[in-house]
LUMDRENKE-848181 format. One line per 4 residues: number of its first residue (from 1); for each residue x, y, z of N, C-alpha, C. Coordinates in nm, 2 decimals. Last residue first. Layout:
NUM = X Y Z X Y Z X Y Z; ...
END
This chain:
110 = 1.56 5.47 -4.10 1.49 5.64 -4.10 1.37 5.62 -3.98; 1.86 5.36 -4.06 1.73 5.36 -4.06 1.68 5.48 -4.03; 2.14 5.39 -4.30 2.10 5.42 -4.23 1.92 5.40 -4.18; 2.06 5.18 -4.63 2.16 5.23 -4.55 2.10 5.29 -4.37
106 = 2.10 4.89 -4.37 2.16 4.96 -4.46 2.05 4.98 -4.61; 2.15 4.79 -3.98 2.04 4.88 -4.11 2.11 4.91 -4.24; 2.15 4.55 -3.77 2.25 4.64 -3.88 2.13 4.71 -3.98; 2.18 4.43 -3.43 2.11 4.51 -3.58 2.15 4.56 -3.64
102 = 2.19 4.13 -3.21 2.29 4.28 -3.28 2.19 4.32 -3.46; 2.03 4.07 -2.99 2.02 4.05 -3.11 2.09 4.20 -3.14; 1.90 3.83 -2.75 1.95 3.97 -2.73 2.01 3.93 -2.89; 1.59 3.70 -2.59 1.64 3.72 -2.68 1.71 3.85 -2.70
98 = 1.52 3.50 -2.35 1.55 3.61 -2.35 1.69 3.63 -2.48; 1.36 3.17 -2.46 1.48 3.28 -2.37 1.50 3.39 -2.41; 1.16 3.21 -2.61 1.19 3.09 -2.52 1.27 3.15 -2.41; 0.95 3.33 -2.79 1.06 3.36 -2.72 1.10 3.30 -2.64
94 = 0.78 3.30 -3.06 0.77 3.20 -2.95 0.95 3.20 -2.87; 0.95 3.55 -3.30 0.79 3.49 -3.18 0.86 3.36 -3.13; 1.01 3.82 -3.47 1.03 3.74 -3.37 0.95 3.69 -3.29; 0.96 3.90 -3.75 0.90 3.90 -3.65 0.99 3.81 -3.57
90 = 0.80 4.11 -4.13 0.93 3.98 -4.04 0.94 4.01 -3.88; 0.75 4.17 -4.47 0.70 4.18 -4.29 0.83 4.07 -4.20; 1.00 4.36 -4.64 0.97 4.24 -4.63 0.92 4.22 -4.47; 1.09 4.63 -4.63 1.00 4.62 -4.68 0.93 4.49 -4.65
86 = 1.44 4.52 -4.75 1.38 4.61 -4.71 1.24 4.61 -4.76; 1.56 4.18 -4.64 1.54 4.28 -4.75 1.40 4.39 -4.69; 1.71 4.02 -4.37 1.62 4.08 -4.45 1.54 4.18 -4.52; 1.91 3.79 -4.28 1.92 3.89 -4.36 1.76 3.92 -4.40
82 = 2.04 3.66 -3.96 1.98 3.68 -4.08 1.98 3.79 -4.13; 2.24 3.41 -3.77 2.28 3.51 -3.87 2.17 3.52 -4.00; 2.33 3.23 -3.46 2.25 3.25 -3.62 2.22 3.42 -3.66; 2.44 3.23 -3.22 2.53 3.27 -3.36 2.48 3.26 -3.46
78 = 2.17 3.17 -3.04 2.34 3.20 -3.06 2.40 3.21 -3.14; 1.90 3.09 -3.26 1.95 3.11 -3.14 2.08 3.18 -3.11; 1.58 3.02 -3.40 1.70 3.11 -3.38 1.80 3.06 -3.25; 1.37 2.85 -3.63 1.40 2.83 -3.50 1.61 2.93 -3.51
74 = 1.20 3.03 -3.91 1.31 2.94 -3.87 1.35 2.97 -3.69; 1.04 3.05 -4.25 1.04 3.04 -4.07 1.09 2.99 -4.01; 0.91 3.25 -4.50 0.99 3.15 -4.45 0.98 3.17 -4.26; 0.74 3.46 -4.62 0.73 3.26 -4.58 0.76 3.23 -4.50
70 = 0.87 3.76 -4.43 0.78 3.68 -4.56 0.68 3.50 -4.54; 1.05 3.57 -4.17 1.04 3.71 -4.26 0.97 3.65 -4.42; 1.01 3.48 -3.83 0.93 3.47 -3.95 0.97 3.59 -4.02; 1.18 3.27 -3.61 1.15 3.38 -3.70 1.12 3.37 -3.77
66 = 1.16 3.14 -3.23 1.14 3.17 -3.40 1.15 3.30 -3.48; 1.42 3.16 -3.01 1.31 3.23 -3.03 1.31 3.15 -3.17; 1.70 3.18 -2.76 1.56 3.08 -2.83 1.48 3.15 -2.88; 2.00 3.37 -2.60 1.83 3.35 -2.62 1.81 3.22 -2.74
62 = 2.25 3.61 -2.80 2.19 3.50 -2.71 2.05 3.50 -2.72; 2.29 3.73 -3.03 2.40 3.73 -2.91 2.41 3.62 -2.84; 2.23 3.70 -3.38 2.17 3.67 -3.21 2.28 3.63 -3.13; 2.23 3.96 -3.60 2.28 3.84 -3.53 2.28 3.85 -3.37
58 = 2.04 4.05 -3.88 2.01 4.07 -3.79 2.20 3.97 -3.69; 2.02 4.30 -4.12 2.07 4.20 -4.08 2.07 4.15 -3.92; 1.81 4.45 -4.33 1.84 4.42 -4.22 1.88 4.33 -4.22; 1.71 4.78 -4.56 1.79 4.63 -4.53 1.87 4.60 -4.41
54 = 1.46 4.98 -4.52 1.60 4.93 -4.52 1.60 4.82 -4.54; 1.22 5.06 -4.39 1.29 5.06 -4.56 1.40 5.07 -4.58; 1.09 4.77 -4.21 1.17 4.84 -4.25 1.19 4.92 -4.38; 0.78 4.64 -4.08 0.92 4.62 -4.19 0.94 4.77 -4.21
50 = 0.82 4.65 -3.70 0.71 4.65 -3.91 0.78 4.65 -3.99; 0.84 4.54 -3.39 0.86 4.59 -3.53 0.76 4.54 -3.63; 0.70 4.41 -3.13 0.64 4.49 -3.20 0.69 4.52 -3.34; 0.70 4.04 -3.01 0.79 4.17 -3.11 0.72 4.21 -3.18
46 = 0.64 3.96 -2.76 0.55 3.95 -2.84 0.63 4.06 -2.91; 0.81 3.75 -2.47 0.76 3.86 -2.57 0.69 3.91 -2.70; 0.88 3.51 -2.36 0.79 3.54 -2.36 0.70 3.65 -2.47; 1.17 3.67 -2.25 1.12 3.54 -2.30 0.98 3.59 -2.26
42 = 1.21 3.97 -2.40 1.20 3.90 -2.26 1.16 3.74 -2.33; 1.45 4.12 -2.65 1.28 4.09 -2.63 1.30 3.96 -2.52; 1.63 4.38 -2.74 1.62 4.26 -2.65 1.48 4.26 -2.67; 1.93 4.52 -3.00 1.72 4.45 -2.94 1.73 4.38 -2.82
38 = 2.12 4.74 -3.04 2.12 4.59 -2.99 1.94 4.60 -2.94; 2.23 4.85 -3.37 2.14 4.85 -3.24 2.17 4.74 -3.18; 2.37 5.09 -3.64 2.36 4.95 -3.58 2.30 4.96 -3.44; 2.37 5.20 -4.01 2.28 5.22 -3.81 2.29 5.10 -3.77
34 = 2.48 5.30 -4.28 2.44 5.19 -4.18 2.41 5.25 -4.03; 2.58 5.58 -4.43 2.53 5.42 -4.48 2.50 5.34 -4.44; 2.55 5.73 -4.24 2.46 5.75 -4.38 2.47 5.63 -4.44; 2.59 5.66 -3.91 2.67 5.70 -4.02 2.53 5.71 -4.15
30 = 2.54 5.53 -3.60 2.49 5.59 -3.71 2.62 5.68 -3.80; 2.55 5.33 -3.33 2.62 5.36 -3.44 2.50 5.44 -3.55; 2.32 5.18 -3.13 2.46 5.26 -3.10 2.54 5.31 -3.19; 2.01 5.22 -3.01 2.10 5.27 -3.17 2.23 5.30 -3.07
26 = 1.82 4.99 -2.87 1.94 5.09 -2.83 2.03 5.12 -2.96; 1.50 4.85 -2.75 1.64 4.90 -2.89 1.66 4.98 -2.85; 1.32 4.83 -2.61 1.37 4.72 -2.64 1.49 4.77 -2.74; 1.35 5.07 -2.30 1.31 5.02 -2.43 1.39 4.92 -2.47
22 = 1.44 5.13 -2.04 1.31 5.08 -2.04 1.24 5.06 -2.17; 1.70 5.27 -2.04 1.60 5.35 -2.11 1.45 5.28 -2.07; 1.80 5.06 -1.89 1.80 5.18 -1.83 1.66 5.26 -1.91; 1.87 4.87 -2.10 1.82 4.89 -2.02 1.75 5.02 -1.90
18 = 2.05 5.06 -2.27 1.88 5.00 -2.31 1.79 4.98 -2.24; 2.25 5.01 -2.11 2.26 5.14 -2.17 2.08 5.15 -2.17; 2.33 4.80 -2.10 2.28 4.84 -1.98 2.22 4.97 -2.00; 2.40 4.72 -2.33 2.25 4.66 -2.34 2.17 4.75 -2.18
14 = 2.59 4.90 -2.39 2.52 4.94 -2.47 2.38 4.82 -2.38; 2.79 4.72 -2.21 2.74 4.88 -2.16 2.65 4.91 -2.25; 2.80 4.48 -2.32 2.72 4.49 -2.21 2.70 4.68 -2.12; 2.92 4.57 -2.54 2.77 4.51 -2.56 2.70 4.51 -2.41
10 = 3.06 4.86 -2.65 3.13 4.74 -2.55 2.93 4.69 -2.54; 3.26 4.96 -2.90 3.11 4.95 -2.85 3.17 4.85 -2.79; 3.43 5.22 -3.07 3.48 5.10 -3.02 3.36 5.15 -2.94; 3.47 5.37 -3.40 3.36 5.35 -3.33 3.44 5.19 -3.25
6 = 3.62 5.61 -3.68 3.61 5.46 -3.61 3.48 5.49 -3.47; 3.53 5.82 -3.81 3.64 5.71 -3.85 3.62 5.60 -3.80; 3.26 6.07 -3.84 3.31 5.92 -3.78 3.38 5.85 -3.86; 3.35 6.36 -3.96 3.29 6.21 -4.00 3.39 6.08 -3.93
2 = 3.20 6.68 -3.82 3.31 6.57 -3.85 3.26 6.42 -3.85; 3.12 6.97 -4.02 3.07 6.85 -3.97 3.18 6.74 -3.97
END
């Protein structure tokens, strides 16, 4: 079995990629320690995910939206950057603009 060294991802072929599929997430990376994705949710959209048993990071490409993980709640946008521990409920809502969002899993998502 050969083990990925490196990995070069270009975001607008991975979202056309997504697109295409007619789903909101596109896994472009897997290794045993991490999985990475790009999400999209329409403005408007209602985000189906459940918590994870992983740990997630999340960073927003583009788009407006809130987020809720656990309590806490916070207005998103362009270069905001979250983290959320495995297990913990968590959501994307009131989608203003078309929300596109880089995902990190660690370790890999099952």
């Amino acid at each position: 079995m050969t083990t990925m060294k490196t990995m070069f991802a270009n975001l607008a072929e991975i979202d056309c990629q997504r697109s295409a599929s007619g789903k909101l997430y596109r896994e472009f990376l897997r290794v045993p320690a991490m999985s990475a994705g790009f999400y999209v949710l329409p403005a408007g959209a209602t985000d189906p995910q459940r918590p994870h048993h992983e740990d997630e990071m999340y960073y927003v490409v583009r788009g407006r939206a809130r987020f809720k993980a656990g309590t806490e709640e916070r207005a998103v946008s362009a270069g905001s950057v979250l983290f959320v521990a495995a297990e913990v409920e968590h959501y994307f809502y009131d989608v203003k603009e078309e929300l596109a969002v880089l995902v990190f899993f660690a370790p890999a998502e099952t």
